[in-house]
C-alpha positions as CSV (number, residue, x, y, z in Angstrom):
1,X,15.2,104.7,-27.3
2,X,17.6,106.9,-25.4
3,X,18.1,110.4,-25.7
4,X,21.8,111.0,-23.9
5,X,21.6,115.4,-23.8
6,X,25.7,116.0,-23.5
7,X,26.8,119.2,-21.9
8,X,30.0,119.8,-23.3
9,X,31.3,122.3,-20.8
10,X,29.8,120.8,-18.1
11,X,32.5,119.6,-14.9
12,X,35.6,121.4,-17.0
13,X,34.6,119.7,-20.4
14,X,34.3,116.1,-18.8
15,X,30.7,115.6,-20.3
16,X,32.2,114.0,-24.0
17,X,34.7,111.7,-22.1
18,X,32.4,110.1,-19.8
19,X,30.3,109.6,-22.7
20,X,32.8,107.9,-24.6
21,X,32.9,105.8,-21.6
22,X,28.8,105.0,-21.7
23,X,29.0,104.5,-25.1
24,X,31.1,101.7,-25.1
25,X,28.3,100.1,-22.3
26,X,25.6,100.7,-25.0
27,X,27.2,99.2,-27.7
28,X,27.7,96.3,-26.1
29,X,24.9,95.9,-24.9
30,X,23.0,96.8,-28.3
31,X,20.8,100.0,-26.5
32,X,19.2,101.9,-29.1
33,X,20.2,105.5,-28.6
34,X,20.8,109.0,-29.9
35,X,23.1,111.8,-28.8
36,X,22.9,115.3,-28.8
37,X,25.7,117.4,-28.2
38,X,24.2,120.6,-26.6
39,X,25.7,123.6,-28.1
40,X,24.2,126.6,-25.6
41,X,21.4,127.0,-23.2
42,X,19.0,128.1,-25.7
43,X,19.8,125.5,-27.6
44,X,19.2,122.6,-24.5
45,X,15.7,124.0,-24.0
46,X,14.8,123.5,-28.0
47,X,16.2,120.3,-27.8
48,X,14.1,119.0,-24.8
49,X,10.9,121.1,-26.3
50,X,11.5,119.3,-30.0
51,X,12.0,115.6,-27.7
52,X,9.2,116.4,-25.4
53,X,6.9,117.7,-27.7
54,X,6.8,114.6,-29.5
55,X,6.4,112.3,-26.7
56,X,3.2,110.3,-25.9
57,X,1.7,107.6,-24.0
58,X,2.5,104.9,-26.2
59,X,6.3,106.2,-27.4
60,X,7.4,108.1,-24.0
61,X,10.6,110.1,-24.2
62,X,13.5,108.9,-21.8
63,X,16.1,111.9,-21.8
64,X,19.4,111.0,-20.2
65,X,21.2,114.1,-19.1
66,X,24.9,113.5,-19.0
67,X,25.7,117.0,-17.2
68,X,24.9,118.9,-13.3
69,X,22.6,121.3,-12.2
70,X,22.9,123.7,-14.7
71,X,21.8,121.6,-17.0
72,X,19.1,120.1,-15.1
73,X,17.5,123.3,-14.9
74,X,17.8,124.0,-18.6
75,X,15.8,121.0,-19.6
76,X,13.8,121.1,-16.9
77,X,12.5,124.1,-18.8
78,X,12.1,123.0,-22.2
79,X,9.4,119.6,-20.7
80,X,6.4,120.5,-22.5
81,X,4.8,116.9,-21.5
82,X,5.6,116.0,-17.9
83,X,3.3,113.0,-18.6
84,X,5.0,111.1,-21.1
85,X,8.6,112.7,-20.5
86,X,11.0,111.1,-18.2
87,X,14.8,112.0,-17.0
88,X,17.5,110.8,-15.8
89,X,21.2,111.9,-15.0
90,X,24.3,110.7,-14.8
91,X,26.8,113.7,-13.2
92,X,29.2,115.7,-14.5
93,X,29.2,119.2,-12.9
94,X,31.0,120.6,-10.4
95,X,28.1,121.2,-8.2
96,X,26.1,118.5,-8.6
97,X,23.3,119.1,-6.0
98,X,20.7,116.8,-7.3
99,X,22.9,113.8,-8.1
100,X,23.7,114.3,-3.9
101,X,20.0,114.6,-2.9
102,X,18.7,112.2,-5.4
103,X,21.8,109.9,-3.7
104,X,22.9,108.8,-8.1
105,X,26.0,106.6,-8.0
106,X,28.7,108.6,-8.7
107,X,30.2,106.1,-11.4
108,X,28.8,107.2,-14.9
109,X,29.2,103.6,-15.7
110,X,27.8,102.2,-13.2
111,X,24.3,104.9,-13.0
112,X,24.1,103.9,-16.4
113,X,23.7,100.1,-15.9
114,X,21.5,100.9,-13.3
115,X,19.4,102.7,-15.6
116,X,19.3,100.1,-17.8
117,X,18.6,97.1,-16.1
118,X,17.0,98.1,-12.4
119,X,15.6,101.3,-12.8
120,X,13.7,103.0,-10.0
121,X,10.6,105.3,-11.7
122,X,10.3,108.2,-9.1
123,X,7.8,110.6,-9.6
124,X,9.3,114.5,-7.9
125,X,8.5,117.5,-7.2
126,X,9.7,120.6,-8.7
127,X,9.2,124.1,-8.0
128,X,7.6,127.4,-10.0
129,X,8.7,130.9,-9.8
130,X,7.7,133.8,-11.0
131,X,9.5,137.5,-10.7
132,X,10.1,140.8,-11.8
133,X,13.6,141.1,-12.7
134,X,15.9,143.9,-12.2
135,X,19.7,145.0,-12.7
136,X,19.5,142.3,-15.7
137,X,22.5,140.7,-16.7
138,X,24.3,141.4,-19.7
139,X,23.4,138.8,-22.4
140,X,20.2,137.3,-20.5
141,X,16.9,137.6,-22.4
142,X,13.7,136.9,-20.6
143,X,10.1,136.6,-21.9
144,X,8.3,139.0,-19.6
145,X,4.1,138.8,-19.7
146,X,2.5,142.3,-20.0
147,X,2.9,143.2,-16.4
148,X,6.9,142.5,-16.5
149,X,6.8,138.8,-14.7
150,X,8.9,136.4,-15.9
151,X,8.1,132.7,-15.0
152,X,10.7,130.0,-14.5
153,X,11.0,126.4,-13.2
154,X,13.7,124.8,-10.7
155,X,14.7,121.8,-9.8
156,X,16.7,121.8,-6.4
157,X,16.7,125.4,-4.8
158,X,16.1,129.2,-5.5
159,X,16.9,131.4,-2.8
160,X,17.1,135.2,-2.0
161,X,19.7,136.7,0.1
162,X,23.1,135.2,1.4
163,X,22.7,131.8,-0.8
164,X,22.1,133.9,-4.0
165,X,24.9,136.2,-3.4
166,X,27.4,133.1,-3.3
167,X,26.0,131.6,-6.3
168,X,26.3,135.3,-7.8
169,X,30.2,135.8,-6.5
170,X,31.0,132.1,-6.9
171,X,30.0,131.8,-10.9
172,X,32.2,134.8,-11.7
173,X,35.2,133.6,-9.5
174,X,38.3,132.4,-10.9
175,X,39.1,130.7,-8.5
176,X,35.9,128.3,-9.3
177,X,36.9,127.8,-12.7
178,X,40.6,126.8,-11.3
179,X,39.5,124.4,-8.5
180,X,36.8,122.9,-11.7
181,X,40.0,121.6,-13.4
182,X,40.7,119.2,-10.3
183,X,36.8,118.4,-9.6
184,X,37.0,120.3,-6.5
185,X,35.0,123.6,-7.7
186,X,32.5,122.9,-5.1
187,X,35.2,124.1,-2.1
188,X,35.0,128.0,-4.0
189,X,31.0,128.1,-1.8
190,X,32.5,127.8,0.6
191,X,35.2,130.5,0.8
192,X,32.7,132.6,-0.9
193,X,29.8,131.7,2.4
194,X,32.5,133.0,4.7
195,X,33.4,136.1,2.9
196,X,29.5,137.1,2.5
197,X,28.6,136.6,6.1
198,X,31.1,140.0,6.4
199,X,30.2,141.8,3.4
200,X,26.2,140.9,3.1
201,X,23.7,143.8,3.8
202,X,20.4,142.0,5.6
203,X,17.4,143.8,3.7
204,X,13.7,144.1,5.1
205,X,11.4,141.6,3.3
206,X,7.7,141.1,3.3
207,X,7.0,137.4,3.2
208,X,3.5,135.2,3.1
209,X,3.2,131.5,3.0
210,X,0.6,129.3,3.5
211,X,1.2,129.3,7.6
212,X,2.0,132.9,8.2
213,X,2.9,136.0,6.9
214,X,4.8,139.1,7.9
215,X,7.6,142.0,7.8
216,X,11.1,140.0,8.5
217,X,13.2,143.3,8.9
218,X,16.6,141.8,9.1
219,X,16.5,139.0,6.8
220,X,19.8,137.5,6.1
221,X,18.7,134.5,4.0
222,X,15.4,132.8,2.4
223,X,16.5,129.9,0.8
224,X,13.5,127.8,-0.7
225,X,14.5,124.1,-1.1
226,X,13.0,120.9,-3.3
227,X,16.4,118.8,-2.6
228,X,17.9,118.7,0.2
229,X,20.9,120.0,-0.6
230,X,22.3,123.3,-2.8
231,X,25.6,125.2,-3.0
232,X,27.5,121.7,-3.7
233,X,25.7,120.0,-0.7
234,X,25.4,122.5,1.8
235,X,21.8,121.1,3.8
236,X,19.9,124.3,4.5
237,X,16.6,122.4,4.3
238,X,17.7,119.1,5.9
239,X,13.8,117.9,6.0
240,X,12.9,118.9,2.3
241,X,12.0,116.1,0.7
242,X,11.1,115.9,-3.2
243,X,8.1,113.7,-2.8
244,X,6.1,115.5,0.1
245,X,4.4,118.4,-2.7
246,X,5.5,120.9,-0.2
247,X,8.7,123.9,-0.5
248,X,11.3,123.6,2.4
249,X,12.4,127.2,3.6
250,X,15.1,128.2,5.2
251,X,14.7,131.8,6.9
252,X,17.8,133.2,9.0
253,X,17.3,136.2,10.2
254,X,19.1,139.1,13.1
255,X,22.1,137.0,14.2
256,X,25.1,138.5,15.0
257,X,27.9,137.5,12.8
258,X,30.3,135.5,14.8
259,X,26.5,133.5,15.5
260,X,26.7,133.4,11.4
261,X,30.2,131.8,11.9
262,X,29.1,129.4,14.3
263,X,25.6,128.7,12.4
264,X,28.3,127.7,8.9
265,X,30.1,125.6,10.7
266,X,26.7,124.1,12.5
267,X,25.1,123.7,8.6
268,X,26.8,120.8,7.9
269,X,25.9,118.3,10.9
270,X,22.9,119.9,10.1
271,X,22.5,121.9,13.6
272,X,22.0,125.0,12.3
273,X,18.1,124.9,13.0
274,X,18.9,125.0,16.6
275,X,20.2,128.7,16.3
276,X,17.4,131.0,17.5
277,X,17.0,133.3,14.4
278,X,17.2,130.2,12.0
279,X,13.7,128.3,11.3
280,X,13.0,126.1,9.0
281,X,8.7,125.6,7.0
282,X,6.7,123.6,5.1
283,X,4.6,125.2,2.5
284,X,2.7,125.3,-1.1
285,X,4.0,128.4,-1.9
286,X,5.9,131.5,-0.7
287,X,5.9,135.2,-1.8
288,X,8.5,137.7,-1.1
289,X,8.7,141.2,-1.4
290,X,11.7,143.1,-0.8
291,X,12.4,146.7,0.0
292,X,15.3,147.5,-1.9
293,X,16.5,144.9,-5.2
294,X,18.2,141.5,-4.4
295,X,20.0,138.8,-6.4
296,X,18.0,135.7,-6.8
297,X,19.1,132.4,-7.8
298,X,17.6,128.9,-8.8
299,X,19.4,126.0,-9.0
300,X,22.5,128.4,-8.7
301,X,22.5,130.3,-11.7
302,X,22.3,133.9,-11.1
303,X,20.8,136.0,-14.1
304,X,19.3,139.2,-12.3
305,X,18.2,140.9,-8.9
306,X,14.6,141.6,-8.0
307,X,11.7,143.0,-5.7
308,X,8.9,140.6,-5.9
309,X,9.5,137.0,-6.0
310,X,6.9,134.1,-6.0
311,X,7.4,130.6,-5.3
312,X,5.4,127.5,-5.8
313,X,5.6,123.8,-5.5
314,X,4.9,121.6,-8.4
315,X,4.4,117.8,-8.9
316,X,4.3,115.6,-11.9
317,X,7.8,115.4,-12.8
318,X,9.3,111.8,-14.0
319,X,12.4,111.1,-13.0
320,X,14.3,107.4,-13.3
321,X,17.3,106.6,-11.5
């Protein structure tokens, strides 16, 4: 059976009416399937627990997420048996970073069939973090363990710096919310990327991986990548790949701005590693400890700033496309 999660709000609302169109493909097809009309994020992470939690070898759990990133992310959380779980997505976001890396048709109706009758069983990496939050926003509620660290999973990206201040400006723009309604929300990254590269302060950040470690005191940027792509398909890690059980990082640090302007424009023929001041690593894991508070973001939702930030890659997780 089927389990199609449907993110109503999801891509301007569009998550019921390309539904409508799958579920005219199941019925002919006599698929046996159940829907469940997500109602909050809360309420996407019980339903994947409840699914997951009941899953095993012999009666495996296929969830179909009919939603983007955002959603991703929130089931992502709620897996309790990556074994016997598997996903799969057909897009409807605005974003839609994974359905870009994971290279997902982009016709609901066509992903679906290909679900159905060729499937591809991929098994991906996803990645670990675990912070100290501060400068909380209003209405977010984290489980902190007794020394304050709160531990969360993502799927694509989660980044400190310049690519967390534009998912930070970009979710509370109007303009976002405008450009959603003609499926072009995606644009608002970038006219938020350019405004940044004026208005960010670089901070001094203490960072250890697996290959080095140090004091980076003009970081601009750390984005740490599983996909390839984040900020709706901006390539700061063009070599990440989900399969290799390694983070991608992006660190860009002391370059003048009109360097910043040139590196933009450079990001998208995926140049921008030729910048001195832009590298790009391979590693398990990654630790990063500011000097002064940051936003953080993962998979692009922004829910709080922080210090102390730590980073691992994970493997294990099924996905079918």
């Amino acid at each position: 059976m089927l389990h199609f999660l449907i993110n109503p709000s999801t891509g301007n609302g569009a998550g019921p009416a390309v539904f409508s169109k799958l579920e005219q493909v199941l019925e002919e097809e006599k698929v046996f399937y159940d829907v469940h009309l997500l109602k909050s994020g809360a309420d996407t992470t019980e339903t994947v627990k409840r699914l997951s939690g009941s899953a095993t070898g012999k009666n495996p759990v296929h969830i179909v997420v009919v939603g983007g990133d955002g959603t991703l992310n929130l089931v992502l959380q709620g897996i309790v048996d990556f074994e016997n779980t598997y996903i799969s997505c057909i897009k409807t976001g605005s974003g839609n970073d994974f359905a870009r890396s994971m290279e997902l048709d982009s016709d609901p109706v066509c992903a679906l069939k290909h679900i159905l009758h060729s499937p591809s069983h991929l098994v991906i990496d996803y990645g670990e973090a675990k912070f100290k939050p501060v400068d909380v926003k209003p209405d977010v509620i984290f489980e902190q363990d007794d020394r304050g660290y709160v531990s969360r999973k993502f799927l694509i990206s989660c980044g400190l710096g310049y690519d967390a201040d534009i998912c930070e400006q970009a979710n509370r723009s109007k303009l976002k919310k405008l450009l959603n309604r003609v499926h072009l929300g995606s644009i608002v990254y970038l006219f938020v990327g350019i405004q940044q590269i004026f208005t960010r302060k670089c901070c001094s950040v203490q960072i250890t991986t697996d290959q080095f470690g140090g004091k980076i005191s003009q970081l601009f940027m750390c984005a740490t990548m599983i996909q390839r792509y984040e900020g709706g398909g901006v390539p700061f890690c063009p070599n990440a790949d989900c399969r290799d059980g390694k983070l991608s990082i992006c660190i860009v640090r002391g370059l003048s701005k009109l360097k910043l302007m040139m590196a933009v424009v450079a990001v998208y023929a995926k140049k921008h590693i030729l910048f001195k001041g832009i590298s790009e690593y391979k590693t398990q894991s990654i630790t990063m400890k500011a000097k002064t508070p940051q936003w953080i973001h993962m998979d692009g939702e922004v829910w709080c700033k922080t210090k102390v930030i730590c980073m691992t890659n994970k493997s294990g997780l099924n996905f079918i496309k």
